[in-house]
C-alpha positions as CSV (number, residue, x, y, z in Angstrom):
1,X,63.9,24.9,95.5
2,X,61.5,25.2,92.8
3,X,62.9,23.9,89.3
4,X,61.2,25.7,86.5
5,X,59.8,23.5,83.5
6,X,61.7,23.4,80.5
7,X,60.5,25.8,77.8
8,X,61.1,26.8,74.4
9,X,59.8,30.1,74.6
10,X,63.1,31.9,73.5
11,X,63.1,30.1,70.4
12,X,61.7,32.8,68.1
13,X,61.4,34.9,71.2
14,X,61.5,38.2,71.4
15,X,64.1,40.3,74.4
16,X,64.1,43.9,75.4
17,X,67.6,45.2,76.5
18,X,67.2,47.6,79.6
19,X,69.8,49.7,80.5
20,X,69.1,50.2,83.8
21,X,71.0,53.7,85.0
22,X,69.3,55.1,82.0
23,X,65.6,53.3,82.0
24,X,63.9,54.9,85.4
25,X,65.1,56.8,88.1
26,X,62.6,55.9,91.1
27,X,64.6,57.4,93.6
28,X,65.8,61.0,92.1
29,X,69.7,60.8,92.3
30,X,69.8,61.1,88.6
31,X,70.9,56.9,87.6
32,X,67.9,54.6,86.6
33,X,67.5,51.5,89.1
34,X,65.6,48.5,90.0
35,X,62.3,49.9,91.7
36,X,62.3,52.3,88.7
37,X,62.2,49.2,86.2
38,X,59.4,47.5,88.4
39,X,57.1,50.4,87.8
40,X,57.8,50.7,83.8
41,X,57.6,46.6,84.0
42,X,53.6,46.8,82.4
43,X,55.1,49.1,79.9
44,X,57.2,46.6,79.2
45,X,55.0,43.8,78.8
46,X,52.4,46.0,76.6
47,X,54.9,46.1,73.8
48,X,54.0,42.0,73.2
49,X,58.1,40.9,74.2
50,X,58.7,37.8,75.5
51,X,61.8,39.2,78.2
52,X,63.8,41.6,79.4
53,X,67.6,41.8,79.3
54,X,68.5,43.9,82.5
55,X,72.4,45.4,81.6
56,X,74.6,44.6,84.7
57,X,72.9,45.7,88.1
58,X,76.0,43.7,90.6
59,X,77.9,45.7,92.9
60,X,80.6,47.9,91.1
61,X,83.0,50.9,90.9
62,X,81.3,51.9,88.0
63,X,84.3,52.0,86.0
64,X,82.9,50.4,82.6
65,X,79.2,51.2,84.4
66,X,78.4,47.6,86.1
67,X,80.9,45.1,83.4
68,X,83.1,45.4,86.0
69,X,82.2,43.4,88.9
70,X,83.1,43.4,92.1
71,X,80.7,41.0,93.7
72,X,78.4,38.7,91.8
73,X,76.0,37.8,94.2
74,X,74.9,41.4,95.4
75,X,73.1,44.5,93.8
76,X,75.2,47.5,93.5
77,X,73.3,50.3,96.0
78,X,73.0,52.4,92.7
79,X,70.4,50.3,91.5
80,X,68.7,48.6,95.0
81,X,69.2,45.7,96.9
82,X,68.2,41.9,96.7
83,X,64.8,42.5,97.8
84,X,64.2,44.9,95.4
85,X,65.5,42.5,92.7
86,X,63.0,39.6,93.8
87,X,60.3,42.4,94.0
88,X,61.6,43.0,90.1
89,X,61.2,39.0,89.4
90,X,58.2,38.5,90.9
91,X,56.2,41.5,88.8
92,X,57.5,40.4,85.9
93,X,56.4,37.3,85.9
94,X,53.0,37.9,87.0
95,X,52.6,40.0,83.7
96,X,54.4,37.1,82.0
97,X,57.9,38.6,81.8
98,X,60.4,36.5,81.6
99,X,63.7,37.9,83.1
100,X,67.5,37.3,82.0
101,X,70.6,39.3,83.3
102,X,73.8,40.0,82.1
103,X,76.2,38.0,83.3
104,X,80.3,38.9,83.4
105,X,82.4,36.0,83.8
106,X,85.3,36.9,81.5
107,X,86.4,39.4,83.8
108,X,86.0,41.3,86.8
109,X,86.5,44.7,88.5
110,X,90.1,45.0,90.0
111,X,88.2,45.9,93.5
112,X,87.1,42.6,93.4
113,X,88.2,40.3,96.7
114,X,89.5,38.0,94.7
115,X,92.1,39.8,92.2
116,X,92.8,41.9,95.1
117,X,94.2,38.9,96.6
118,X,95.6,37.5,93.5
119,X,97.7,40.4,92.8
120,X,100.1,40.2,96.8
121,X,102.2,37.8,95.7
122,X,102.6,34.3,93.3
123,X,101.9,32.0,96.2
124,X,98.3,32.9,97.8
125,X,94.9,31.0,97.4
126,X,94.0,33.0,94.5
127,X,97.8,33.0,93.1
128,X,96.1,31.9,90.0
129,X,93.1,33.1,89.3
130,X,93.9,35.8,87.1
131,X,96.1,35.6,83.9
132,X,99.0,36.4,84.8
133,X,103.1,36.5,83.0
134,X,106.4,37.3,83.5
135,X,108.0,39.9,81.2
136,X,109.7,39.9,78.3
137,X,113.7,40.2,79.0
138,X,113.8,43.9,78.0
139,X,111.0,44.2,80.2
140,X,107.8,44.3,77.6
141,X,104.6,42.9,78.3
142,X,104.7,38.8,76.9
143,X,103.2,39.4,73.8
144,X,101.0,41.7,71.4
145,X,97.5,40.8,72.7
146,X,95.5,44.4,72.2
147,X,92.6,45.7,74.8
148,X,89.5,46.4,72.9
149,X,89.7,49.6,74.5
150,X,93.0,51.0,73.7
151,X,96.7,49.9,74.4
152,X,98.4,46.8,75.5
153,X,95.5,44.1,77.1
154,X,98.4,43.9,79.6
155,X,99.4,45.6,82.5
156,X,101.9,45.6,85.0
157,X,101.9,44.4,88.7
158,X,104.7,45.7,90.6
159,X,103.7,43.4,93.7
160,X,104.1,40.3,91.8
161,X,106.6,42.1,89.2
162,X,104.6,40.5,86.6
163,X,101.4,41.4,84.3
164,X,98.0,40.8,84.4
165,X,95.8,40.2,81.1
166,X,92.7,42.7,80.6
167,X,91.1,42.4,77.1
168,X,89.4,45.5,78.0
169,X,90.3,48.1,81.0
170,X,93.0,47.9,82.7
171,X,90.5,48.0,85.9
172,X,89.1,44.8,84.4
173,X,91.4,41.7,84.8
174,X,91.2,38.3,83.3
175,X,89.6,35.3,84.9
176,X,92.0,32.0,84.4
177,X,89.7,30.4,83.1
178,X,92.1,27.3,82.7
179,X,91.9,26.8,87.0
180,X,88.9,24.1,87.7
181,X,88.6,26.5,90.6
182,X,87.3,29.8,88.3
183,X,85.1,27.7,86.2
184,X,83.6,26.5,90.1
185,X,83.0,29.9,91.2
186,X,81.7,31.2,88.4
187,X,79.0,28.5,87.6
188,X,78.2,28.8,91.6
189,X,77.0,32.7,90.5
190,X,74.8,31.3,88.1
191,X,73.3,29.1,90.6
192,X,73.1,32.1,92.9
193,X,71.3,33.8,90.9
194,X,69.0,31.2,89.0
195,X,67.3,30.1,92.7
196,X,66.3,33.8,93.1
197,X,64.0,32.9,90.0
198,X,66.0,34.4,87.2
199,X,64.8,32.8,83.8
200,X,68.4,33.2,82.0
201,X,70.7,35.0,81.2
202,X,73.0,37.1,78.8
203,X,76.3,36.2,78.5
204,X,79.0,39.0,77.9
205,X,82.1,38.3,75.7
206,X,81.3,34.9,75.8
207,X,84.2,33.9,73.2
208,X,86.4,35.5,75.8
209,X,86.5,32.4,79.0
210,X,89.7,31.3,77.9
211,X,93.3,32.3,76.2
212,X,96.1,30.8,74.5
213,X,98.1,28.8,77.7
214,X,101.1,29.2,75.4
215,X,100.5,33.0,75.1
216,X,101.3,33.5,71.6
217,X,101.1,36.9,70.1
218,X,98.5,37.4,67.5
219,X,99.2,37.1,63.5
220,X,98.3,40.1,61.0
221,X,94.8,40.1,60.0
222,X,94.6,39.7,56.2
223,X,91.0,41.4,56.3
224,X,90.2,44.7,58.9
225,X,87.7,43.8,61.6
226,X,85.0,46.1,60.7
227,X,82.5,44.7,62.8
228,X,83.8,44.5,66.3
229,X,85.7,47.7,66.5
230,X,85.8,50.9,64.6
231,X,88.8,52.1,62.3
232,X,90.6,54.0,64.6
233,X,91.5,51.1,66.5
234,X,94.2,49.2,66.1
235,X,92.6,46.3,67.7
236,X,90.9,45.2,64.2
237,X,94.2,45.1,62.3
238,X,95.2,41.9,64.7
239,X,93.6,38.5,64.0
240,X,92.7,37.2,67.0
241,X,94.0,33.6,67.2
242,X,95.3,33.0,70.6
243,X,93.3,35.5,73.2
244,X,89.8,34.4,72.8
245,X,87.7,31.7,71.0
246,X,89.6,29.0,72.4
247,X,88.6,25.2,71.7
248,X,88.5,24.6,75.6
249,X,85.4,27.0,76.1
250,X,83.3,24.2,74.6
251,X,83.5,22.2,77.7
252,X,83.0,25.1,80.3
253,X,80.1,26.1,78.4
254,X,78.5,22.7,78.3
255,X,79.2,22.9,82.1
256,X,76.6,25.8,82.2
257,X,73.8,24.5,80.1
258,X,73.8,21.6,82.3
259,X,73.2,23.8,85.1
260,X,70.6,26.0,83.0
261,X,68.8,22.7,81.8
262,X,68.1,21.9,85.6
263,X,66.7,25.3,86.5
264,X,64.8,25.3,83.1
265,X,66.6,28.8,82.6
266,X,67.7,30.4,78.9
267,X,70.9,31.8,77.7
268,X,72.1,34.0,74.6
269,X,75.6,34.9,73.9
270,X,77.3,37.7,73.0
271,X,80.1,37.1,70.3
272,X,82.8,39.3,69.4
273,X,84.8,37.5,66.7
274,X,86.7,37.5,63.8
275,X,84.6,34.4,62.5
276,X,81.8,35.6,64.5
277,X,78.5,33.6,62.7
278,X,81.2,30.4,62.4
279,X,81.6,30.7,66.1
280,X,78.0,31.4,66.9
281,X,77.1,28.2,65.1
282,X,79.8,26.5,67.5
283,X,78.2,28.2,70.4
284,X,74.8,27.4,70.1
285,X,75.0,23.2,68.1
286,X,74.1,20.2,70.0
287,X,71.6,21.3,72.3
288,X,74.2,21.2,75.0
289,X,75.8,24.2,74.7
290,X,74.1,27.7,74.3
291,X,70.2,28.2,73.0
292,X,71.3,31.1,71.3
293,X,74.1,33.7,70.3
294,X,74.4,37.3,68.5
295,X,76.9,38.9,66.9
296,X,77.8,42.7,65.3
297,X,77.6,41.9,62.0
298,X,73.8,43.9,61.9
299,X,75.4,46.6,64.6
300,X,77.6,48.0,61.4
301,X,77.5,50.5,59.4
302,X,76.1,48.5,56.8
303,X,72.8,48.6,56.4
304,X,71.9,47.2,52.4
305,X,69.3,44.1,51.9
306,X,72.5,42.4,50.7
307,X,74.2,43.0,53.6
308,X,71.2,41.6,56.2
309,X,70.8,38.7,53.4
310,X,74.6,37.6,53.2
311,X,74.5,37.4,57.6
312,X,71.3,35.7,57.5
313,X,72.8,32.8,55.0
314,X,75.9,32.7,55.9
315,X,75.0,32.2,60.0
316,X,71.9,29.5,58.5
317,X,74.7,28.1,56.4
318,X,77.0,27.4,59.4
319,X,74.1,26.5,61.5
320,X,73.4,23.3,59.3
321,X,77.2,22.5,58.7
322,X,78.0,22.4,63.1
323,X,74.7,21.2,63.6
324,X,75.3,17.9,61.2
325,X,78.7,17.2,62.6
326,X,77.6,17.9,66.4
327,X,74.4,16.4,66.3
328,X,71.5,19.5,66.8
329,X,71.5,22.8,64.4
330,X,72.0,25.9,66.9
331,X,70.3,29.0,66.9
332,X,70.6,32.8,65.9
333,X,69.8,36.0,67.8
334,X,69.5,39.2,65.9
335,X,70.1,42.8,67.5
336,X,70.3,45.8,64.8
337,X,70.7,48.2,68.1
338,X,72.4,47.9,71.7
339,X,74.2,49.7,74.3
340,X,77.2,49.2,72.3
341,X,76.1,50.9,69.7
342,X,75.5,53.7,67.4
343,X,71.4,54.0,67.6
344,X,70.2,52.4,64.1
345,X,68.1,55.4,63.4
346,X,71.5,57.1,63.3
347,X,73.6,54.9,62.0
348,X,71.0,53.2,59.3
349,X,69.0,55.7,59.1
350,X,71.4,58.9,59.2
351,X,69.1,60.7,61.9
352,X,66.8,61.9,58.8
353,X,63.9,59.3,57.9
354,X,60.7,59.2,59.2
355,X,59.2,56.9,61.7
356,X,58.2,54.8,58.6
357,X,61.6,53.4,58.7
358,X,62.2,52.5,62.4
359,X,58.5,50.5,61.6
360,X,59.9,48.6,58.5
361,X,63.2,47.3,60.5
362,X,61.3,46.4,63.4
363,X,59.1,44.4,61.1
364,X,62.1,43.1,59.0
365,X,64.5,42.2,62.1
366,X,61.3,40.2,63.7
367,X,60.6,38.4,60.6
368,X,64.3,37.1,60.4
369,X,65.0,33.3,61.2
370,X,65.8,33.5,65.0
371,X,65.4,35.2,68.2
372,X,65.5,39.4,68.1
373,X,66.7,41.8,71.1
374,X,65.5,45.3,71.0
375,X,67.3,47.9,72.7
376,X,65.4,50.7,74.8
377,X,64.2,53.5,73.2
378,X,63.7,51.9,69.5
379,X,60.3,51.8,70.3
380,X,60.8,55.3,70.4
381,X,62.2,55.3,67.0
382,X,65.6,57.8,68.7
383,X,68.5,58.7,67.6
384,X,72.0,58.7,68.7
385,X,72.4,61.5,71.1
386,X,75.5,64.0,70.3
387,X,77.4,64.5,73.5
388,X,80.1,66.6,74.2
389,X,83.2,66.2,75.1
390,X,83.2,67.6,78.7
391,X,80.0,65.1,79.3
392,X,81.6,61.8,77.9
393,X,80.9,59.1,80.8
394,X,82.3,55.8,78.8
395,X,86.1,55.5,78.9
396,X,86.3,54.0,75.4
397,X,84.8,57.1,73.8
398,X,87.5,59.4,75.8
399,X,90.1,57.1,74.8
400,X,89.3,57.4,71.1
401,X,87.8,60.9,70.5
402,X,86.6,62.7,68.1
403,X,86.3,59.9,65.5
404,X,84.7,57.4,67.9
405,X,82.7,59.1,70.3
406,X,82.2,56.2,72.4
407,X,78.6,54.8,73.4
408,X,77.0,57.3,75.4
409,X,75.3,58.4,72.4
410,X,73.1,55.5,72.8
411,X,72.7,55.1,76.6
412,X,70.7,58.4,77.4
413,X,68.0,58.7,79.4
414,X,64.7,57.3,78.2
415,X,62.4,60.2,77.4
416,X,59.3,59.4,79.6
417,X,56.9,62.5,79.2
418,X,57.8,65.7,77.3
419,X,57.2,68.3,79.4
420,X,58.9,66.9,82.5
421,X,62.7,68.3,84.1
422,X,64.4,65.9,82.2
423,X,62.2,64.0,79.8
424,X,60.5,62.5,83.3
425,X,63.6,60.4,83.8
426,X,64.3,61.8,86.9
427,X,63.9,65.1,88.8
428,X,67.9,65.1,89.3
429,X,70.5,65.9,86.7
430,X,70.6,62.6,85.1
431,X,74.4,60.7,84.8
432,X,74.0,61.7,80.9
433,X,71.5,64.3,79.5
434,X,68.3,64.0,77.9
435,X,68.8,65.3,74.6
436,X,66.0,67.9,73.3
437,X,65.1,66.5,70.4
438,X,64.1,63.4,72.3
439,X,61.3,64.6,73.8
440,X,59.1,65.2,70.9
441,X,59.3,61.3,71.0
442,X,58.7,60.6,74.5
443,X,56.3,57.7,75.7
444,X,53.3,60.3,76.3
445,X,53.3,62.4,73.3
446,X,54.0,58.2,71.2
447,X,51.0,57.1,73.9
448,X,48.6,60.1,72.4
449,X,49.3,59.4,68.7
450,X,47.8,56.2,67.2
451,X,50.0,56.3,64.8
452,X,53.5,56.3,66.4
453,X,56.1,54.1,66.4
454,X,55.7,52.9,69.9
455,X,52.0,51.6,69.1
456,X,53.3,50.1,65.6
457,X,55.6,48.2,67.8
458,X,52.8,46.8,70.0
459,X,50.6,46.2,67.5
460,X,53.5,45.0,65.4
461,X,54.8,42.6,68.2
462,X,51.2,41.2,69.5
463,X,50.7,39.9,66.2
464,X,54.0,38.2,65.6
465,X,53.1,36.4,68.8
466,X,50.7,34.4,67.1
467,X,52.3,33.5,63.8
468,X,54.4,30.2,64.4
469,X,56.1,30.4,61.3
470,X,57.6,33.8,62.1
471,X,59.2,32.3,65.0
472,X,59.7,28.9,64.0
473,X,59.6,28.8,60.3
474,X,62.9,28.1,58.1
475,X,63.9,31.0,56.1
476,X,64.6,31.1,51.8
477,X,65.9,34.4,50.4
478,X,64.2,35.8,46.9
479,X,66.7,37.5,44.5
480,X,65.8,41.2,44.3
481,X,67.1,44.3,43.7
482,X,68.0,47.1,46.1
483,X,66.8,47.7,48.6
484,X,64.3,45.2,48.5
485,X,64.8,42.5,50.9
486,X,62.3,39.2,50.3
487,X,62.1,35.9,51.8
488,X,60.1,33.0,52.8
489,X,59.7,31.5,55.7
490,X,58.2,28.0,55.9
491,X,56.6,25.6,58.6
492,X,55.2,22.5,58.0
493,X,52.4,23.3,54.5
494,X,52.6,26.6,55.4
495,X,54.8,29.0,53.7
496,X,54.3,32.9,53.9
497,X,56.0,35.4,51.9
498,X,57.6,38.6,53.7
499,X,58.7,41.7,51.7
500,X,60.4,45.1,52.3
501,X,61.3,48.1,51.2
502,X,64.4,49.4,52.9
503,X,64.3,52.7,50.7
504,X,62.4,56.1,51.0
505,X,61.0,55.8,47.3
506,X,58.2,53.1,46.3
507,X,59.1,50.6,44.8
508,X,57.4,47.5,42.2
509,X,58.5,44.0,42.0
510,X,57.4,41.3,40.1
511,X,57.3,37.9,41.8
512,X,58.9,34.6,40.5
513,X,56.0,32.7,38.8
514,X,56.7,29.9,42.4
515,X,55.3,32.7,44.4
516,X,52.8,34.2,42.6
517,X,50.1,32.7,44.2
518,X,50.4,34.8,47.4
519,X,47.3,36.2,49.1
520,X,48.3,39.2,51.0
521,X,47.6,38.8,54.9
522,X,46.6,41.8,57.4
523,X,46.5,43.1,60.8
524,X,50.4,43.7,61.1
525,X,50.1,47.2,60.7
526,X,52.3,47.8,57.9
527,X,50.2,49.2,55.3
528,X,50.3,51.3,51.7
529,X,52.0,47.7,49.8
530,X,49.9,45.3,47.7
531,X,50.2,42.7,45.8
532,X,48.4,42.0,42.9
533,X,49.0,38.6,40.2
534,X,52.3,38.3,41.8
535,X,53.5,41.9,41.7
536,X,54.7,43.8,44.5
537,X,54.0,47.5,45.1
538,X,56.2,48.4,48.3
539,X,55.3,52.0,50.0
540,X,58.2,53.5,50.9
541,X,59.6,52.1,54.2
542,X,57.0,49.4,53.3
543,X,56.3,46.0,53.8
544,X,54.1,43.5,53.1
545,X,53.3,39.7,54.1
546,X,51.0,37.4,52.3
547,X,50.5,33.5,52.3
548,X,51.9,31.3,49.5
549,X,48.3,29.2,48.1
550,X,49.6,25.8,47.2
């Protein structure tokens, strides 16, 4: 086996997210898979990313679209096979790709051989590898732990006359995490897949391993969770003390990042908390644990400078506090836009501004202390698709309709050439449609148009490539108005200054006499902004970055 070198290269790095049943359909049964990804794979590499994210491609009913596994060491037939995989791998990293997949270990698929065994009786092999209780005595589940997608998390098992956890579908039951044998099999996927060349990976609802062996039911929360889940459900108005973000998760993942040190391999984790940047900084300390972690706190609603400012602080400020008392400061991941979520050119943008904007939040995420994912289609600058009722794939929009649609909105098609059956996606009726006003933004009409967002975004990204302080640098917030959002970021004598304008109107700002002596630095491709004897004349959507003279 050949042990990849240890690298760095995700500090500061840069990840596209691929959906794949909605990136490229290769073989024209309307769902994007592997060979499709392969062929798009120098698109890829053209924008100046660093990786791709590929969205669960294991073998699966589908039920939650590949989060519910039902064998972790095979490709579901929607997408390919093995060989198609190594074929993805191997391209990649000729055009120096580097390649991470999502791995589910907080749950699996209820077709799964494992639960399926676990749920005959209380005394077979896998008796207990699931989370499983008696009732209460009038029969209720054992306490008021919520699913994130509606309902009790438990359900009932009439062959064992008890019930199961799922903290999301009820077709997605909880590992025990608390068995030594789960935490075996699960690192023994990793391995699986890290010798077929993988160079990390993304780990789901990482705060979710382990639960409360006590199974106490959850207190009031004294604040709604905004962030995690939307108003209309009740799963925000619980604080979640006893069914995830348990102390013992510490140890099982310091058990992985011993077996990703050995295999040189990456990982970021995805963190749905109540204390999310507290337990991101937990998550990522040390140097033993994991290199990175995001959050929702920049997949809201909320999209002020104060907002971004207050997340950025607050995650930097808990960074320094773990990483004093554990001995390493951790390490942030930004994502303003996912397959989770609203499209930000909807939900930040309301679906009206002009390409100018989706250039000014690219440039704005990027320049943010920490790593950046970028979901498909950004690039694009696209907008959340509206999709009817009668066409709603994703259970949790079903469940909660109208108010919260769900997130097919953001997992459409990508819109590959404009004049193609379906956006050139595929020549089948794709799973979801290919909204019309899409194509006007496909790749070829972007390709023919210098200046698009898709070649702001390589121009954008090349560039950022080669500035070490935007990966590296430490990060110092300048106060300003709205919606002005201006900071520093510093490594070693060099400091730049970065600057934006998150409004449609232009706006001036006068410098603090520290930063005044600020020569204004090109070839970013953000233009319109100056900055004359320490004044600032934004565009609107503009930005600016210029080097502090000491």
């Amino acid at each position: 086996m050949k042990i990849k070198k240890n690298s760095d290269w995700w500090r500061g790095g840069v990840i596209y997210q691929i959906y794949p049943r909605s990136f490229a359909d290769s073989n024209n049964d309307g769902v994007g898979d592997l060979p499709g990804i392969t062929e798009k794979l120098p698109y890829i590499a053209s924008l100046g990313v660093d990786a791709i994210w590929i969205s669960p491609i294991f073998t699966s009913p589908m039920k939650d679209f590949g989060y519910d596994v039902s064998d972790y060491c095979d490709i579901d037939p929607l997408f390919g096979d093995l060989a198609a995989f190594d074929t993805l791998v191997a391209k990649a990293h000729k055009l120096g790709l580097k390649v991470m997949i999502d791995q589910v270990l907080s749950h699996c698929s209820d077709q799964h051989a494992w639960f399926k065994e676990s749920r005959q009786s209380k005394d077979n092999p896998k008796a207990d590898w699931f989370v499983w209780a008696d009732p209460r005595a009038d029969g209720t589940p054992p306490n008021n732990w919520l699913s994130v997608f509606g309902g009790s998390a438990w359900q009932w098992e009439s062959r064992r006359r008890q019930y199961f956890l799922h903290n999301f579908l009820s077709s997605q039951p909880d590992l025990n995490f608390h068995n030594p044998e789960v935490q075996q099999a699960m690192l023994d996927t990793i391995q699986f897949w890290l010798k077929r060349g993988v160079d990390g990976f993304r780990f789901d609802a990482c705060n979710f391993h382990f639960h409360d062996p006590k199974l106490r039911s959850n207190p009031s929360a004294l604040v709604r969770d905004s962030k995690t889940v939307s108003a209309e459900n009740p799963y925000g108005l619980q604080a979640h003390k006893y069914d995830k973000s348990q102390p013992q998760n510490i140890a099982f993942l310091q058990k992985i990042r011993v077996l990703l040190d050995k295999h040189g391999a990456a990982s970021v984790g995805e963190v749905g908390d109540d204390h999310s940047l507290k337990t991101m900084a937990k998550y990522t300390s040390g140097g033993d644990k994991l290199h990175m972690a995001y959050s929702f706190n920049l997949l809201t609603a909320e999209c002020s400078a104060a907002h971004i400012r207050q997340q950025v602080e607050e995650l930097e400020a808990q960074l320094t506090k773990t990483g004093k008392k554990d001995g390493g400061k951790g390490w942030g991941c930004w994502s303003i836009g996912n397959h989770d979520a609203q499209r930000v050119m909807t939900r930040w943008g309301k679906g009206e501004t002009s390409p100018a904007y989706a250039k000014v939040l690219l440039a704005m995420s990027s320049s943010l202390k920490g790593s950046l994912c970028i979901y498909q289609g950004e690039e694009l600058a696209l907008t959340e698709a509206d999709i009817p009722f009668e066409q709603l794939q994703d259970p949790y929009g079903i469940t909660f309709w109208p108010e919260f649609k769900g997130r097919d909105g953001c997992r459409t098609p990508m819109p590959w050439q404009a004049k193609l059956k379906h956006g050139g996606f595929s020549q089948a009726k794709p799973w979801l449609p290919v909204p019309k006003q899409h194509l006007a933004h496909s790749v070829d009409q972007q390709e023919a148009d210098a200046h698009s967002t898709l070649h702001f975004y390589r121009r954008f990204l090349n560039w950022r490539k080669a500035q070490p302080v935007l990966r590296m640098g430490d990060i110092d917030f300048v106060d300003t108005p709205e919606p002005l959002l201006v900071f520093t970021r510093m490594l070693d004598e060099e400091t730049w200054l970065c600057a934006f304008n998150l409004g449609a109107e232009p706006v001036s700002f006068r410098l603090p006499k520290r930063l005044r002596a600020a020569s204004a630095i090109s070839g970013h491709g953000l233009d319109g902004s100056t900055l004359i004897d320490g004044r600032l004349e934004l565009a609107a959507f503009g930005g600016l970055f210029a080097v502090i003279n000491r």
